[in-house]
N, C-alpha and C positions, 0 to 999 in steps of 0.2 A: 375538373371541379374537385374539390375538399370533400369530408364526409357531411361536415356542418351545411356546404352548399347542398349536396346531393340530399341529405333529410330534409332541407327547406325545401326544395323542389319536388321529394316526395310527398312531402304533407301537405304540398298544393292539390294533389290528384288522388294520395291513397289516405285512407284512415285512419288519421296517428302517422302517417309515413310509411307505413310496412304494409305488409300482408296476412302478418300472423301475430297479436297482440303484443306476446312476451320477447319481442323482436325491436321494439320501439323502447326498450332502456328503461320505461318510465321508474318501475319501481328502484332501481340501482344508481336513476340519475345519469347526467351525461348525454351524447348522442349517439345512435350506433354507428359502425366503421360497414362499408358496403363492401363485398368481400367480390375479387375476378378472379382467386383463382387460388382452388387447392389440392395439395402432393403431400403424399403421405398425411404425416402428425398436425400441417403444418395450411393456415390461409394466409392470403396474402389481399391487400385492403388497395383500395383505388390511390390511397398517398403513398405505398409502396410496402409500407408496414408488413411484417410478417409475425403471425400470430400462433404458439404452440396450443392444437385446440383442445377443447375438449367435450366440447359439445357433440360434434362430429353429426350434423346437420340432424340432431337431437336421436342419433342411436342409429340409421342405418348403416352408419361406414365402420364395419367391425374391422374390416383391414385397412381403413384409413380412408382419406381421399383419393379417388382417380386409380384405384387399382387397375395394373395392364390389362388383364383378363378381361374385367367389366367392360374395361375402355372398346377393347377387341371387338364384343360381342354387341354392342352397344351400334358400333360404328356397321359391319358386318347389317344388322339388323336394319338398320336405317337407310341403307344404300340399298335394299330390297323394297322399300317402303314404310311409310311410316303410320299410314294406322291402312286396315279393311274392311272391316265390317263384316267379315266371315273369321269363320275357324282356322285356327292355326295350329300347329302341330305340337309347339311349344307350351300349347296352354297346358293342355294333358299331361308332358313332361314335366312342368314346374309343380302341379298339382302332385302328380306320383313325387316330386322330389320333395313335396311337405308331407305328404303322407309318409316318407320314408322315417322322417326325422321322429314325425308324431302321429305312430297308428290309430290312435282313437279319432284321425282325421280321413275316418271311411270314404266321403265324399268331400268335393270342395269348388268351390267359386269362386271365382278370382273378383275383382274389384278395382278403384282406384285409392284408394283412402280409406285410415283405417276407421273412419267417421261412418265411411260404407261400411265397413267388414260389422263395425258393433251393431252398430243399426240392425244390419238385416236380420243378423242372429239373433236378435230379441224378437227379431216381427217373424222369423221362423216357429221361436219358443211359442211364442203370443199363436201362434197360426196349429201347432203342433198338439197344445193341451188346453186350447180351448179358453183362454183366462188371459186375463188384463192385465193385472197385476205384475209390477216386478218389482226386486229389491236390488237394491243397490249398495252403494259404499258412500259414507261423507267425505269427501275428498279424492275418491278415486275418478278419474278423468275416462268416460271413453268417448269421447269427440262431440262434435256439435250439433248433434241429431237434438230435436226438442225434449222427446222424453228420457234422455239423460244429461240432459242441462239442469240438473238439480244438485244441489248441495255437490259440485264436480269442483275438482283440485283444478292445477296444471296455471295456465294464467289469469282463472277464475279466481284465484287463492292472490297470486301476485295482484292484479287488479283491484283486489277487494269488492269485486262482484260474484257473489254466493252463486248466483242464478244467471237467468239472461233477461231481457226486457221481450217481447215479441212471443213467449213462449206460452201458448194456451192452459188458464189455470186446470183443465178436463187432461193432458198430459204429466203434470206435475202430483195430480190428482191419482194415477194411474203409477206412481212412482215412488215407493216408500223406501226410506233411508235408513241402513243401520249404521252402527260405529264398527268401524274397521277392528278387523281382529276380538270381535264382543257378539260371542255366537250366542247367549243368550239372548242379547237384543235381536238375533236375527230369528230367535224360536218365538220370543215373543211377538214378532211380526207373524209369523204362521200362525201361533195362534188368532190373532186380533180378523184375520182375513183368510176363513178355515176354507181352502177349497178354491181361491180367486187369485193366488199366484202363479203365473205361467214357470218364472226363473229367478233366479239369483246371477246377478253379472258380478263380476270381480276382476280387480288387475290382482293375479296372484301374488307378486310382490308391487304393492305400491310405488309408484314412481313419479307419479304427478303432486304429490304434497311433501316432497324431495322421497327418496324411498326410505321404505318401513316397510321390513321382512314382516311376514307372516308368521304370527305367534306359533310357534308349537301345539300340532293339531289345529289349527284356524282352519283349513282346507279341507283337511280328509272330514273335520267336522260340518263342514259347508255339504262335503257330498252325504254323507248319511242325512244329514235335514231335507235335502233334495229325494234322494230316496226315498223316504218317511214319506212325506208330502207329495209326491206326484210330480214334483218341480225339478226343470233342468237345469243347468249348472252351468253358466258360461264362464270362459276365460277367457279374459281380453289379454292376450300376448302379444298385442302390438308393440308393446315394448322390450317384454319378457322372450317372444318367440326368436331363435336361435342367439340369444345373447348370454342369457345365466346358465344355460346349459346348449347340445346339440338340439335334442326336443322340449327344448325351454322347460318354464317353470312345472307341466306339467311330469316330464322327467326329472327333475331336480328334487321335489315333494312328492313324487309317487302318486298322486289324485289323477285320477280320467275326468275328462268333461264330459257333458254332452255333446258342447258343442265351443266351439274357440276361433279368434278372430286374430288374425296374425295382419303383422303392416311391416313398415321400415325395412329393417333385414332383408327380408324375402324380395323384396324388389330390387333389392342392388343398388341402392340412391336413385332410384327411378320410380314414381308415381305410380305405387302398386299394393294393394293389399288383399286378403284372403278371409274369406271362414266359412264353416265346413265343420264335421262331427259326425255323429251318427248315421250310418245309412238311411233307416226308415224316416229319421228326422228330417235328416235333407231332403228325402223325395220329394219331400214336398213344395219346394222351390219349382217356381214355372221354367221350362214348359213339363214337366213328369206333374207337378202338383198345383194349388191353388195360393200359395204365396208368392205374389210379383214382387220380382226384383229385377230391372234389370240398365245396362248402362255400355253408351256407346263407346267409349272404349277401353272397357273390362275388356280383360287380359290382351292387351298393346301391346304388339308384337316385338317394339322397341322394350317396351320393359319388361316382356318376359322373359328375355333373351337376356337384361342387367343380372335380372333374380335368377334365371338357371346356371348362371355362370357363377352365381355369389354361392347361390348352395351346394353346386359341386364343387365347389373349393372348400366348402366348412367340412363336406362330406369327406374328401379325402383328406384334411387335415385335423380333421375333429382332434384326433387321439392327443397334440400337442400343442393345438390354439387352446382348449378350455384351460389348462393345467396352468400353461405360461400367462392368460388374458388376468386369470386370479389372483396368480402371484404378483402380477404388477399394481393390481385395483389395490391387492393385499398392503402393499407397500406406500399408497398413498394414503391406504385409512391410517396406516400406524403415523404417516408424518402428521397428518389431524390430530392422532389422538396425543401426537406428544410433544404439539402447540397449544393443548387445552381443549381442543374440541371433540365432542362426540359424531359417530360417524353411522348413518346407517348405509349397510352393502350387503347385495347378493351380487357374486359371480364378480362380473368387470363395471356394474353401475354402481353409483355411492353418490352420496349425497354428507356435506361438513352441515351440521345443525349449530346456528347460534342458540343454545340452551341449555341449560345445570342438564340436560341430559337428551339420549336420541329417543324422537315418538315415536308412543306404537300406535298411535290415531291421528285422526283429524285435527281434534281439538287441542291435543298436545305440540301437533304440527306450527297450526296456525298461532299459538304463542311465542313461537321465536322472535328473536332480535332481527326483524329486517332492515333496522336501521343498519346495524352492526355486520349484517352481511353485503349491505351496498357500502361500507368504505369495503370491507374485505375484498370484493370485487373489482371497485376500480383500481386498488392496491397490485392485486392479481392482474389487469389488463394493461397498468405501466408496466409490469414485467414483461408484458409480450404474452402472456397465456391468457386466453381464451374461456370461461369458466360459463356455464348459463347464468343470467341474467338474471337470475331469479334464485330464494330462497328454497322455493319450493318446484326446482328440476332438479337435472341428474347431472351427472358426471361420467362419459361413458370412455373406458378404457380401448383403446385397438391395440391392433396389433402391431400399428405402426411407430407409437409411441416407444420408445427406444430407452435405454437405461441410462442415457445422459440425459434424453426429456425429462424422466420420474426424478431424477435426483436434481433438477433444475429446478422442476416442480416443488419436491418438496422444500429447497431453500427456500421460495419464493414463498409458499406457506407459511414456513414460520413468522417471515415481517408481516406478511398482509392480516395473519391471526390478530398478531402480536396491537396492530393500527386496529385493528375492529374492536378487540378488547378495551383500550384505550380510549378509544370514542365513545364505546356502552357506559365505560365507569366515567364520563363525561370531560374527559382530556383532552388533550392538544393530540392529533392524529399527526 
């Protein structure tokens, strides 16, 4: 079957056709391509097509698709069994291997999804100081837990659904929203509710309403409010954790959390995510405390064996993946910037903004050209690269991508700019 047949036959049975919204085209137009099989930089589509990616199954393949190692370990893992229901030895190793990266992660819990890792760590905070309250970010995404399905990025933004349907107005209720990067609006929410906020959650660099670095001082000012206040501090590093740095964005800005929720990465492309912080914080997680969490198969012995293979490879390599992942992210913002467009990047993620400039919010986000990034996109997918589908994702650099991909890349940029521009000022594409 064709891709056209196989989305007909998916949208008999799944919702939209896919599994995960921003997956079904909608906003970019067209149909997606169903992918059997990827090596290195590089997918390969059920009509045979092969596509330079770079989504890279949305950030965990920092070395690419199918790395040996993983594969190894993976395989290894599986031929022993494939889930228990008891302890494994692995779980502890991968934990000490997060904590190596990021000490302020005393304890930790493994998980499947980093929808689990946000979650709990808010129902920790909520469990920890006593209080209901939390604040959040307009636009920042951390999965589809109810009470952070408010004002959330990612393909809440692409859909043009702010919210979700089915979500109790008493959780929404329980969830106040500030502007990203606008730490006055987050004092004026301490004041408004003196005493009723558990936490502040944040992706410390933005990545779900394409990315938008963190103002200067955004952070460290996050954590003196939290100190002030009583209130703990989360970092959602599902995105950020081992990509923009070794110990992610909380090494990269110098800020300690309370408490932080790592995904992607750390699983090795295997269904796995974390979070963890504080010693006395976490005690409190069952069975040591009175916060229940718990999930049949948190830490999979198949995927902790992807993710302890993926972070002793970052470990021993750190000193010359970050330096090399930068210079090549480095190298596509400049071909953006000198086809017209603005770029927001930290580390190896970026994101091209249709717009006179890159946001530092939400609402500067969500005024982009998504017309003018859906021709740019399918411009970019006749060339064979891969791009997200959406305005408002990333662009995530590996290690596999080679300096004939980058400079493919950036040819292919220039036309596909060159057709989005075109169409905006209402031309022939």
């Amino acid at each position: 079957m064709n891709n056209p047949e196989l989305f007909a036959r998916a949208s008999d049975i799944l919702p939209g056709g896919v599994d995960s919204p921003v997956r079904a085209f909608r906003s970019v137009g067209g149909t997606p391509f169903f992918t059997v099989r990827g090596a290195g930089a590089y997918l390969t589509d059920e009509e045979g097509r092969r596509y330079l990616d770079y989504v890279m199954s949305w950030g965990p393949l920092l070395f690419g698709h199918a790395p040996a190692e993983v594969l190894a370990a993976v395989r290894e893992a599986a031929e022993r069994g494939l889930t228990f229901g008891t302890p494994t030895a692995r779980e502890a190793e991968l934990a000490e291997e997060i904590a190596l990266a990021a000490p302020h992660m005393e304890m930790v819990r493994l998980v499947n999804s980093g929808t689990e890792a946000t979650m709990s760590a808010v129902r920790v905070a909520r469990g920890f100081t006593g209080r209901e309250k939390i604040v959040k970010f307009a636009g920042n995404y951390h999965g589809h837990s109810d009470g952070l399905l408010v004002r959330a990025g990612s393909g809440c933004m692409t859909g043009a659904v702010p919210d979700s349907l089915g979500v109790p107005q008493g959780y929404a209720d329980c969830t106040l929203v500030a502007e990203y990067n606008d730490l006055a609006g987050v004092r004026a929410l301490f004041r408004a509710h003196r005493g009723a906020i558990a936490c502040i959650i944040v992706e410390p660099v933005a990545a779900n309403m394409g990315v938008v670095p963190p103002a200067e001082g955004f952070l460290a000012g996050l954590r003196r409010i939290c100190d002030e206040e009583g209130a703990l501090l989360i970092f959602d590093e599902v995105i950020t954790g081992f990509r923009v740095a070794y110990g992610g964005a909380a090494e990269r800005f110098g800020v300690r959390p309370d408490l932080a929720a790592y995904g992607k990465i750390v699983g090795g492309g295997m269904p796995l995510a974390a979070y963890g912080g504080r010693r006395d914080v976490m005690s409190l997680v069952a069975p040591l405390g009175g916060v229940y969490q718990a999930g049949t198969l948190s830490g999979n012995p198949v995927a902790t064996a992807a993710g302890l293979a993926m972070l002793r490879r970052i470990r021993r390599e750190k000193a010359e993946l970050y330096p090399v992942l930068e210079e090549k992210a480095a190298y596509l913002e400049g071909a953006f910037r000198a086809a017209g467009v603005p770029v927001g990047r930290v580390g190896s993620v970026l994101t091209p903004f249709f717009a006179e400039r890159a946001p530092e919010n939400h609402a500067q986000a969500a005024a982009c050209d998504t017309r003018a990034f859906a021709v740019y996109f399918q411009k970019m997918l006749a060339a064979g690269i891969f791009v997200a589908p959406s305005q408002f994702e990333a662009m995530f650099v590996s290690s596999a991508h080679s300096g004939e991909d980058l400079a493919r890349t950036a040819e292919a940029i220039e036309g596909a700019v060159a057709a989005a521009k075109c169409a905006a000022e209402g031309g022939r594409v």
